[in-house]
N, C-alpha and C positions, 0 to 999 in steps of 0.2 A: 621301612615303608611308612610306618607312622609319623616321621619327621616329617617327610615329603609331604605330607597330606598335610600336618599342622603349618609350613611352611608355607603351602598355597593358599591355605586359610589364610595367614595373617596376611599375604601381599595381595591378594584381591581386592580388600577392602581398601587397604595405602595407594593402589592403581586408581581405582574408583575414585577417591579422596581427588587424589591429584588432578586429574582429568576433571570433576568437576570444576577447583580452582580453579582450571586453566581457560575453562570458558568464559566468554567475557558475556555477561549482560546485555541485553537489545538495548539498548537507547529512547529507540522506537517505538509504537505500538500505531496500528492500522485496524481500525475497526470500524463496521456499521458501513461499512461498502456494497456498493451496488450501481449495475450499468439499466442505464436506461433502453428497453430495447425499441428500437423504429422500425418503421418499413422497410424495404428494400436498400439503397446503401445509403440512406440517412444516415449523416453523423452521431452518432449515444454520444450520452454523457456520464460521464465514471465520477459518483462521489462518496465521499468517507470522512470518517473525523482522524487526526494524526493527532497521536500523542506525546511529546518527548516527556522522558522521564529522567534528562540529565540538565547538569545547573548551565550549560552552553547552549547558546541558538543553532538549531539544524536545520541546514533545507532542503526540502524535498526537490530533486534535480532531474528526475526523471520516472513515469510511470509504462509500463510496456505491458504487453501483451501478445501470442501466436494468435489470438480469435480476431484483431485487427493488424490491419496494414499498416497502421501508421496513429500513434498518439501523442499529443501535446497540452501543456499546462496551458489554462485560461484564466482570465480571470474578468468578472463582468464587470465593469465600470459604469457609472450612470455620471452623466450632467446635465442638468436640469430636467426634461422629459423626454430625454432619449439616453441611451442605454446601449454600449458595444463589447464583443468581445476582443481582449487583447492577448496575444500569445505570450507569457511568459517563461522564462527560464528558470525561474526556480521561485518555491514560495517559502516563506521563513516561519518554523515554528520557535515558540519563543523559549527557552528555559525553562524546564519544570512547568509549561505549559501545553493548552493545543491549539489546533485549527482546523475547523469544518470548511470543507469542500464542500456548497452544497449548491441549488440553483438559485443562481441572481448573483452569486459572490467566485470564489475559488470552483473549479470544474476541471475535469480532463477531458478533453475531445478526443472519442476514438472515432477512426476514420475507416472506409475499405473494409466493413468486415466481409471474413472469408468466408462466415455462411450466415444466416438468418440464427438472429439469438432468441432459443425459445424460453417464455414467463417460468421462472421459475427452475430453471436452470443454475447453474452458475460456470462462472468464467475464472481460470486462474491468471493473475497479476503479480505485477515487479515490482516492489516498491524499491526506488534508489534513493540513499541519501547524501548529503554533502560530506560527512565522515565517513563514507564507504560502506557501512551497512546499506544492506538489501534484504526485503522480507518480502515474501511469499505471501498473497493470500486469494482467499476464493470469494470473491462475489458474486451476489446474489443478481438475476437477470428478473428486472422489475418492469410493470409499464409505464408507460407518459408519467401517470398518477402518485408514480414510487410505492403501488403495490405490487 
């Protein structure tokens, strides 16, 4: 009986071991998010900062959400004294860099929410990337003002 016990001793921790190695590292990193919440089915706007922490450009391909119907990448553009949004498909963070999503530049428009999003709340999201990572996080439900 004694073997048995030192035998599971020593392979739990070689389990352990292994199983770490085997995880790969996020790439990613999504922080400092938050949806702007509006009146009745006013479009929000979802922003955050992205981090890559690998030596490759990743782009961000898609952000989702169950609290909306429907969301897509923005991005504000200005020419001379006017100012539109354009829907893009993916936005590029750069190597070992990041990129703020914030108002006037990068943005996520959620559209159709399925119920009124109350201050102070938050909302779970999708982050997808162009290497196939995907990260999970909760945002914070702020007003017009981003408190």
């Amino acid at each position: 009986m004694h073997t048995l016990f030192r035998t599971i001793a020593i392979a739990l921790p070689l389990s352990a071991m292994s199983l770490t190695a085997a995880a790969a590292p996020n790439s990613m990193m999504v922080s400092d998010c938050w949806i702007r919440s509006m009146p009745g089915d006013t479009p929000s706007g979802g922003y955050f900062k992205l981090m890559n922490m690998s030596d490759k450009p990743i782009d961000l391909v898609g952000v989702n959400t169950d609290a909306f119907g429907m969301s897509m990448l923005h991005q504000t553009q200005s020419s001379g004294s006017t100012s539109k949004m354009v829907m893009v498909d993916k936005a590029s963070v750069p190597a070992n860099g990041t990129l703020s999503f914030a108002p006037g530049g990068y943005h996520v428009m959620f559209e159709h929410a399925k119920k009124p999003l109350a201050v102070g709340s938050t909302v779970p999201v999708t982050f997808k990337f162009s290497d196939g990572e995907s990260i999970d996080v909760q945002c914070a439900v702020k007003n017009a003002a981003g408190q």
